[in-house]
VOVO-535905 format. One record per residue (C-alpha): residue number from 1; residue in three letters; x, y, z. Coordinates in nm, 4 decimals, padded with zeros to 6 digits. Last residue first. Layout:
N
k/r/xx/yy/zz
NUM/ALA/X/Y/Z
...
% end
This chain:
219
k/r/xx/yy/zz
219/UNK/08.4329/11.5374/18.7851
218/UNK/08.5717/11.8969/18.8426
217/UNK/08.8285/11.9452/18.5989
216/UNK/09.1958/11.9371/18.7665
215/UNK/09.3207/11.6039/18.6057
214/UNK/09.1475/11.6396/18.2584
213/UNK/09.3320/12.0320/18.2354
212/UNK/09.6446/11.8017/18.3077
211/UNK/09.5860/11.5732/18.0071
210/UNK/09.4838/11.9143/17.7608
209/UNK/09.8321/11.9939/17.8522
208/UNK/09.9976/11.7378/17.7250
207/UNK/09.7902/11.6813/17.4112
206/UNK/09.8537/12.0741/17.3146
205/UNK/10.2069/11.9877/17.3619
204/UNK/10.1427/11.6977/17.1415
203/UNK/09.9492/11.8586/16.8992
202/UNK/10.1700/12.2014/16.8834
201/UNK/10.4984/12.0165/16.7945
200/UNK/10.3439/11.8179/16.5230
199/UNK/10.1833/12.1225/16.3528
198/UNK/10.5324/12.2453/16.3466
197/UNK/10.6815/11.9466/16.2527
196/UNK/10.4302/11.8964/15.9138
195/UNK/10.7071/11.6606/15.7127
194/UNK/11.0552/11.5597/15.9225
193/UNK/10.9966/11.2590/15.9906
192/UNK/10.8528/11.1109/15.6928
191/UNK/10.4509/11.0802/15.6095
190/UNK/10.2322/10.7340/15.6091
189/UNK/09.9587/10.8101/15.4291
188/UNK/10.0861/10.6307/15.0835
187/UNK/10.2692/10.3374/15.2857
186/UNK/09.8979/10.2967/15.5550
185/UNK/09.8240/09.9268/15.4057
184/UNK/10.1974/09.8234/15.3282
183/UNK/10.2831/09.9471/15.6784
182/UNK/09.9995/09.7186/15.8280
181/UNK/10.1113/09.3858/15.6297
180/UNK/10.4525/09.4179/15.7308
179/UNK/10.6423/09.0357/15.6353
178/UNK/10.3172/08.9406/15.4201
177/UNK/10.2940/09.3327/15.2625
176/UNK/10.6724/09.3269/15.1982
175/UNK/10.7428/09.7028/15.2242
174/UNK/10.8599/09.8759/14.8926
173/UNK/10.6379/10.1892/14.9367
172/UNK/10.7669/10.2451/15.3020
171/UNK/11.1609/10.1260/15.2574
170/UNK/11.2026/10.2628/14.9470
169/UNK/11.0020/10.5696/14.9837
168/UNK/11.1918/10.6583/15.3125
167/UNK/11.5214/10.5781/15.1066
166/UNK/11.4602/10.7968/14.8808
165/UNK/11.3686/11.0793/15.1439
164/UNK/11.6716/11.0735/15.3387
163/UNK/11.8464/11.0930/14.9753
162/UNK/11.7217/11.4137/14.9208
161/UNK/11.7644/11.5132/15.2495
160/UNK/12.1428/11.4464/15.2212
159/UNK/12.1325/11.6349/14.9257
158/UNK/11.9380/11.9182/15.0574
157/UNK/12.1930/11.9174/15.3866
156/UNK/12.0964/11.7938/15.6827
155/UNK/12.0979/12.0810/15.9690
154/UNK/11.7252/12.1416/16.0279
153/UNK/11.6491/11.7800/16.0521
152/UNK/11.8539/11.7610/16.3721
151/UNK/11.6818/12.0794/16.5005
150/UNK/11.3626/11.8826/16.4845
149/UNK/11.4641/11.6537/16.7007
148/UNK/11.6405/11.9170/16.9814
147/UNK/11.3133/12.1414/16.9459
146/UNK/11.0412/11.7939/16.9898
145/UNK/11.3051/11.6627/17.2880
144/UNK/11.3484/12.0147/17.4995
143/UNK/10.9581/12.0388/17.4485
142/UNK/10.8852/11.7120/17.5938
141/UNK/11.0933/11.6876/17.8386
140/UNK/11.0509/12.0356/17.9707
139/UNK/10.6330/11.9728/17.9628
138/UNK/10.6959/11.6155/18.1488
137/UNK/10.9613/11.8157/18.4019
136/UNK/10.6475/12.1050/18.5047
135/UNK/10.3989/11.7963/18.5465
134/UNK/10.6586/11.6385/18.7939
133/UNK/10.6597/12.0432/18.9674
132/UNK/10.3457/12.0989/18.9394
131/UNK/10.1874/11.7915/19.1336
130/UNK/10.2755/11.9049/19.4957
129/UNK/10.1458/12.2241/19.4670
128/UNK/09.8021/12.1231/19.3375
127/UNK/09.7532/12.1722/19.0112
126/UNK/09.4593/12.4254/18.9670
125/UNK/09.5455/12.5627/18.6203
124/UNK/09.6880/12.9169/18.7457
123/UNK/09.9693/12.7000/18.9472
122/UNK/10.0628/12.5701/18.6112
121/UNK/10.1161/12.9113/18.4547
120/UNK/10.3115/13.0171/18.7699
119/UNK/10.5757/12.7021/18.6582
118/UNK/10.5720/12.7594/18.3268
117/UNK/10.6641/13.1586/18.3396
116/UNK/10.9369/13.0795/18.5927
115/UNK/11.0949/12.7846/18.4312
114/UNK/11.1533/12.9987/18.0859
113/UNK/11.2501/13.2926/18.3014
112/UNK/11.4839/13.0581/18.4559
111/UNK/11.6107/12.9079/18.1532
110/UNK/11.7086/13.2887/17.9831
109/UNK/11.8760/13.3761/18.3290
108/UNK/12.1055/13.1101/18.2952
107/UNK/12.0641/12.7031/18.4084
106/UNK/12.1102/12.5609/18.0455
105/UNK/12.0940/12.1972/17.9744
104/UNK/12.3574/12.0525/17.8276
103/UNK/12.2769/11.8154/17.5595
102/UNK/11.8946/11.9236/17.4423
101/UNK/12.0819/12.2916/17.4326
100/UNK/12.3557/12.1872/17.2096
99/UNK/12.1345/12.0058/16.9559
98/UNK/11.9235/12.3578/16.9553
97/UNK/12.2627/12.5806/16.9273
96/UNK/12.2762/12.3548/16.5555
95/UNK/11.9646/12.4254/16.5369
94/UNK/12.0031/12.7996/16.5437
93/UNK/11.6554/13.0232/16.3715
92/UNK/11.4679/12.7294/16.4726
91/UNK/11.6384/12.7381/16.8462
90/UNK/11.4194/13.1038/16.8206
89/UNK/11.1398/12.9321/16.6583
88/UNK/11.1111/12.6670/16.9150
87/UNK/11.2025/12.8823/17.2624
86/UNK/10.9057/13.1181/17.0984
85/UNK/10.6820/12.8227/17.0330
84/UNK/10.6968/12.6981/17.3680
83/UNK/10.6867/13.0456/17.5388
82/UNK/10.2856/13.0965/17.3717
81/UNK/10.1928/12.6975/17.3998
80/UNK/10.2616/12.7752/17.7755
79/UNK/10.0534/13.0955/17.8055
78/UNK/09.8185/12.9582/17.5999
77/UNK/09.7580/12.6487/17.8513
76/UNK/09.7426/12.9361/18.1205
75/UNK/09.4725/13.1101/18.0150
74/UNK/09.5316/13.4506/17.7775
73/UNK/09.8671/13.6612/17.7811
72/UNK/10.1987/13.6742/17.9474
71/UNK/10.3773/13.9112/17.8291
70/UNK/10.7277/13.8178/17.6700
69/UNK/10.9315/14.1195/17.4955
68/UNK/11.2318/13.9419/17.5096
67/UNK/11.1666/13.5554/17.6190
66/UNK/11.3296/13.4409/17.2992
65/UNK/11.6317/13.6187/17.3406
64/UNK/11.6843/13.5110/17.6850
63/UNK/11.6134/13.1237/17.5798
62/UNK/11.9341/13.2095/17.2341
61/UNK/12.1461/13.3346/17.5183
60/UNK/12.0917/13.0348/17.7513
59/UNK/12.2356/12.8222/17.4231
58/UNK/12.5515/13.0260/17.4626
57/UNK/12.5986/12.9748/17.8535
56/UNK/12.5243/12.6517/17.8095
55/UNK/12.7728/12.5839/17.5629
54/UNK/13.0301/12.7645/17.7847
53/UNK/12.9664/12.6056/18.1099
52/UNK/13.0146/12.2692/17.9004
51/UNK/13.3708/12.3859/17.7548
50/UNK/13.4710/12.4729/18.1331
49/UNK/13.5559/12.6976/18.3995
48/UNK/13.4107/12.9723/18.1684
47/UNK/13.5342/13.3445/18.2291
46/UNK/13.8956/13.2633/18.3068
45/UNK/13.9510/12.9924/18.1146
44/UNK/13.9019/13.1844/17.8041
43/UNK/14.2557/13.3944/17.8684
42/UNK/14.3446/13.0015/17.9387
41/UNK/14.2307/12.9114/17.5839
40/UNK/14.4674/13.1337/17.4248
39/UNK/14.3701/13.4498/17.2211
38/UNK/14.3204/13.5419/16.8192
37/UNK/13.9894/13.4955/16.8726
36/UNK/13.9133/13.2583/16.6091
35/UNK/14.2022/13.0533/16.7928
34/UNK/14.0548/13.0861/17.1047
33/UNK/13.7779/12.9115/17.0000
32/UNK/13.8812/12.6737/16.8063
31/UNK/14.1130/12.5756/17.1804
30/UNK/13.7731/12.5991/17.3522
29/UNK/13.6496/12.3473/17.1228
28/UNK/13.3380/12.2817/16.8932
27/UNK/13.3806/11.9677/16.6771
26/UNK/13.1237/11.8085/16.9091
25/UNK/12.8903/12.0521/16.9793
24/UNK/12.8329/12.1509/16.6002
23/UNK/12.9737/12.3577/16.3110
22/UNK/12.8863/12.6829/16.1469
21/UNK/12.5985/12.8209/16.3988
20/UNK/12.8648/12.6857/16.7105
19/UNK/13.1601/12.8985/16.5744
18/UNK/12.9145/13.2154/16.5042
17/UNK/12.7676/13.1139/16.9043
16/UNK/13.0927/13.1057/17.0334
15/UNK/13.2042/13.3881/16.8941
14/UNK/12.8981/13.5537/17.0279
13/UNK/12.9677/13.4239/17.3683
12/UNK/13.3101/13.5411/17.3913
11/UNK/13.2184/13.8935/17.2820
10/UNK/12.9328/13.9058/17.5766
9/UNK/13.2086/13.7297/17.8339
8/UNK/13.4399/14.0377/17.7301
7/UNK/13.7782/13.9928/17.5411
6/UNK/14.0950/14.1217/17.6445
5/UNK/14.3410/14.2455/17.3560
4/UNK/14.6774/14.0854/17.3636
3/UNK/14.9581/14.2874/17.5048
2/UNK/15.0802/14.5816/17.3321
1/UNK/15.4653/14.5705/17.2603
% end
């Protein structure tokens, strides 16, 4: 009787990734796993020490992917706005891998390159030494937390956006002007969450590095 066939870390990780694309983090399992496999979670075992190891091992896949073909081009702001946007539209493309990713961050090859490309574009801006690193965290922060938000909105169904959206209107439109006089005033500008993200993104990043370009100007 043939044993059961043996299953490679890249096969693993794809699985992983289909599983992950149709669910989430939390109803993700190695036991689900192994089960879509047609294998037992200790044949798993053996390549991941650990559901965590696994998820960021997947969500390092979708940095790597990102980074392929990556040149660095123009100053070093654009060089950061450039690997921002491709780590956004690539988690874009998986935000259900995106929620994962803001959980457990990744420490893979794809993260490193990621780290790497940031961290030399910061030295090019006239940081000193000592600075870039604390700067380099603010820019993770902040890009980890704009993809992992906007990832959320990417997996609500129309219906559930739908009614996401009624009750924005109700709560905005129907605001007691004594109780909130400011939101009554700005309820027709003010916009949802999830409206113009992408422009969103690229402000505040934009913001954040236009903050450390006013740091290392000459006064």
């Amino acid at each position: 009787m043939a044993g059961r066939r043996r299953w490679s870390t890249e096969e693993i990780l794809d699985a992983a990734a289909e599983l992950l694309r149709t669910g989430d983090a939390d109803s993700f399992s190695v036991r689900k796993l192994a089960g879509v496999l047609g294998t037992d979670s200790s044949s798993l075992y053996r390549h991941f020490r650990s559901k965590t190891e696994l998820l960021r091992a997947v969500a390092d896949r979708i940095i790597l992917a990102a980074m392929d073909g990556y040149r660095p081009e123009g100053d070093w702001k654009q060089r950061i706005t450039a690997v921002a946007l491709r780590v956004r539209e690539a988690f874009g493309r998986h935000p259900q891998l995106a929620a994962t990713w803001g959980r457990y961050a990744s420490s893979g090859t794809g993260s490193r390159l990621v780290m790497e490309e940031v961290l030399q574009a910061l030295r090019e801006s006239g940081l000193p030494d000592a600075e870039i690193p604390a700067r380099y965290h603010r820019i993770a922060v902040l890009i980890a937390a704009l993809i992992s938000s906007e990832a959320g909105v990417g997996t609500v169904t129309p219906g559930e956006y739908e009614q996401g959206m009624e009750l924005f209107r109700v709560a905005v439109l129907g605001a007691d002007p004594e109780r909130f006089p400011a939101l009554a005033h700005f309820a027709r500008d003010v916009r949802p969450l999830g409206a113009d993200r992408g422009a969103a993104f690229e402000e505040l990043l934009a913001a954040q590095l236009a903050h450390i370009e006013a740091t290392v100007r000459p006064a």
